[in-house]
N, C-alpha and C positions, 0 to 999 in steps of 0.2 A: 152465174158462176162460169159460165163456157166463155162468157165473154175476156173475163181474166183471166183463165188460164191460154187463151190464145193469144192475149199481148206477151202474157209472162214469157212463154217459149215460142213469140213469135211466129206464127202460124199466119197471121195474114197473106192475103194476096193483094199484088199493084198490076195497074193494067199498065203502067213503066217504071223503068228507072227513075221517075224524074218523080212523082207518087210518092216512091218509096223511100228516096234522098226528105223528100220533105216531112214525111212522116216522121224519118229518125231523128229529124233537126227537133220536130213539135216535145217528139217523146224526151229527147234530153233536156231544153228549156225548159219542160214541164214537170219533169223528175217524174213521171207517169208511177216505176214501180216500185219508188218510196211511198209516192200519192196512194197506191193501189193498196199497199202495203197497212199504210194507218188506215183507210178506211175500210179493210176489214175487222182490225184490230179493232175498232168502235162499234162496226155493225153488230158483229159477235156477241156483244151485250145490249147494243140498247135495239136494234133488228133491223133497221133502217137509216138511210141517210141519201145524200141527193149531189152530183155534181151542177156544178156551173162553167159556162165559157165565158168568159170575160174579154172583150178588144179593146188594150189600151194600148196603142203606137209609143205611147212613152214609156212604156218599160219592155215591150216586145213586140216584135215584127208579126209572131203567132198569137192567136187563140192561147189568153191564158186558162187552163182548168181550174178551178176551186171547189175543194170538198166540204160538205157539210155535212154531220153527222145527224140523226136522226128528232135529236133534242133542239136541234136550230130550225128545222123545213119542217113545213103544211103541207102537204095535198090535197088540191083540190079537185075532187072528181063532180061527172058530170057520167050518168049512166054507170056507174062500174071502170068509168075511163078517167086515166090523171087529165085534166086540162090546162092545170096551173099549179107551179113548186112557187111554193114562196120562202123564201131565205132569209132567216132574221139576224142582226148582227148587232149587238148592245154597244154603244158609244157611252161614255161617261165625258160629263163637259158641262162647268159653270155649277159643278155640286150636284146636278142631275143628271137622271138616267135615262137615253131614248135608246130606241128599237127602229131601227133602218129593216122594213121590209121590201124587200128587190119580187117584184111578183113574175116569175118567166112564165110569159105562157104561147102559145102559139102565134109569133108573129108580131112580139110585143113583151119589151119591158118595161116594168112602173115601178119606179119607186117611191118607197113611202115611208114616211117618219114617226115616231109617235112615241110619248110621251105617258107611260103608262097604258089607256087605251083608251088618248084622244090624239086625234091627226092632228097634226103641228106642220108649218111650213117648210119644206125641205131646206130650207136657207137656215134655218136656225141656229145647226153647228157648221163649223167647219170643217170637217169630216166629210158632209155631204152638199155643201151650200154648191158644187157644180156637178152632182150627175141631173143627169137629163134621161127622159123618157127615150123607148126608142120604137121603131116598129120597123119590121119586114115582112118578107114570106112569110103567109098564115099559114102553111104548109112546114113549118117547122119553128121545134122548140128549142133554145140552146142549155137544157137542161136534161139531165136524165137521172129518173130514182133507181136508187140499190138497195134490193132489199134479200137476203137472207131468208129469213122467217117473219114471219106477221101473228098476230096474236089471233088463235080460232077464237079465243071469249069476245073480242072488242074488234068493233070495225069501225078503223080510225084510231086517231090518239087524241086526246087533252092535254095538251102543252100549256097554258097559263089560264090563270082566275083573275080577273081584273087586272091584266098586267104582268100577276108575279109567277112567275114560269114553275112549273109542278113536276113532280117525277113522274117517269113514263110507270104505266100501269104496270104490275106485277102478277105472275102468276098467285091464285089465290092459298094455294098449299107452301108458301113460300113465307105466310102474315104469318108467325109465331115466332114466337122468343127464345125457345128451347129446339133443341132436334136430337134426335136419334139416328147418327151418322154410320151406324153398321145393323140396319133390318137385315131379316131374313131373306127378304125379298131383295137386296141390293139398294143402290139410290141411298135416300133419306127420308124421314118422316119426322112429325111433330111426337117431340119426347110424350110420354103417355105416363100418367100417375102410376106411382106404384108403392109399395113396403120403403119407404126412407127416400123416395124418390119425385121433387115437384114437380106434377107435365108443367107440360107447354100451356103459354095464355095466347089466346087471337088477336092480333093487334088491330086494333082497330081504326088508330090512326095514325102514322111517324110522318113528320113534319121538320126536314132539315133546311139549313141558310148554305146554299151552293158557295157562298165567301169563304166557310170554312169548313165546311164537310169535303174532301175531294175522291173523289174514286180511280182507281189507279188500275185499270185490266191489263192482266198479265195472261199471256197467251202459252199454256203450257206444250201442245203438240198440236201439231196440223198433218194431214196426210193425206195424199191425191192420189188415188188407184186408178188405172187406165182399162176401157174395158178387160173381164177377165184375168184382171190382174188381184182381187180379191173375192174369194167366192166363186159362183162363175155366172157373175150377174153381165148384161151385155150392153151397162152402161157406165158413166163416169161413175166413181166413187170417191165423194168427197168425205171425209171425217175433222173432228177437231173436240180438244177439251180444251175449256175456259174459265179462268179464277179471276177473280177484282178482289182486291182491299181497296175499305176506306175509312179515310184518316178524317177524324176528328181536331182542330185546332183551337186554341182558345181567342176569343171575342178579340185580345188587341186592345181594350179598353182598360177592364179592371183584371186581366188572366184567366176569367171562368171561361167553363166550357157551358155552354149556355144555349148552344144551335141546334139544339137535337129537340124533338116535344115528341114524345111516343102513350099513345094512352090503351091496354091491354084491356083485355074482359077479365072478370074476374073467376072463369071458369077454368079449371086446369081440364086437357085434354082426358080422357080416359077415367075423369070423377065421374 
């Protein structure tokens, strides 16, 4: 986070003018604190995601940046250490669906195509029939992850099952149907049976089609304390509260709503 709030208000240092002329050119071709801007709004809910530099002279003299949110990028570590982001990008083309995985890793980019989860020739669409591998300095990566918070239950994520890409894992107090939106305790809990009242069931499994389920995170407040400026803690203080809706749409076909599969226990909370 120090990282972004030093682009935001500008805090870097140049060892010249001539550094810092170029820096500001990168930062406005690149719209850095739009960029910056949506990949918090993302990170916020799914807890990670990954940039890329891109060098394509035909559309810019600079290093283009691209952001990827967390549901798109792998990590691959090696010791506890990232080694290699891989960046997936769905192409639709000829009725079917491939996955362009871009592998950056130190000193080397690979791309790769694939068809479900069999490697196909990179020629095959036109989208990608001219990138080309690349390699440099093994001493650097053109990739860097952004992460927020990580999950303490799961180290790592499961992003697809034979191809079809899954939702990020959830907190476990989170699987129920019902809640109780004002405990005693603050927060929420799983609504609890009672006199005229059905708890909550544990879901045990929800199963949506990303075509028409979409999720929409709205960012209600953000707030940045400077040391000493809340409490009198003697470091930065970040805060923020976060809401998503999501919209349900029908198939497109016959007009049902038909993309959701959710299967509950049949225990209510608190029987």
């Amino acid at each position: 986070m120090k990282e972004l709030f030093l682009l935001k208000r500008g805090w870097f240092e140049f060892e010249s003018p001539a550094q810092e002329q170029l820096w500001k050119e990168m930062e406005k071709e690149n719209r850095f604190r739009k960029k910056i801007e949506s990949a918090l709004k993302e990170t916020l809910y799914i807890g990670d995601g990954a940039f890329k530099a891109v060098i394509d002279t035909e559309l810019s003299d600079y290093p283009i940046v691209e952001w990827y949110p967390g549901d798109k990028v792998e990590f691959v570590y090696q010791r506890d250490r990232i080694r290699e982001i891989v960046f997936k990008t769905p192409y639709h083309e000829k009725g079917r669906t491939y996955v362009l995985n871009e592998r950056y890793g130190y000193g080397y980019i690979i791309n790769e195509l694939y068809q479900g989860n069999k490697l196909v020739d990179i020629k095959t669409i036109k989208a990608t029939e001219n990138l080309k591998d690349v390699t440099f300095d093994d001493s650097v990566i053109l990739a860097e992850p952004f992460m927020i918070y990580e999950s303490a239950k799961y180290e790592g994520r499961v992003t697809e099952i034979d191809g079809v890409p899954i939702m990020e894992v959830i907190d476990d107090e989170r699987f129920y149907d019902a809640f109780n939106w004002e405990p005693e305790g603050g927060g929420f809990e799983p609504l609890k049976k009672a006199s005229g009242v059905t708890g909550a069931h544990k879901i045990n499994v929800l199963v949506a089609c990303g075509q028409t389920c979409k999720t929409v995170p709205k960012i209600n407040s953000i707030y940045y304390f400077e040391p000493g400026g809340h409490t009198k803690g003697d470091g930065y203080l970040y805060q923020n509260r976060s809401f998503s809706d999501v919209f349900v749409f029908p198939n497109g076909r016959d007009g049902n709503i038909d993309s959701i599969y959710v299967d509950v226990d049949t225990t209510e909370v608190g029987a």
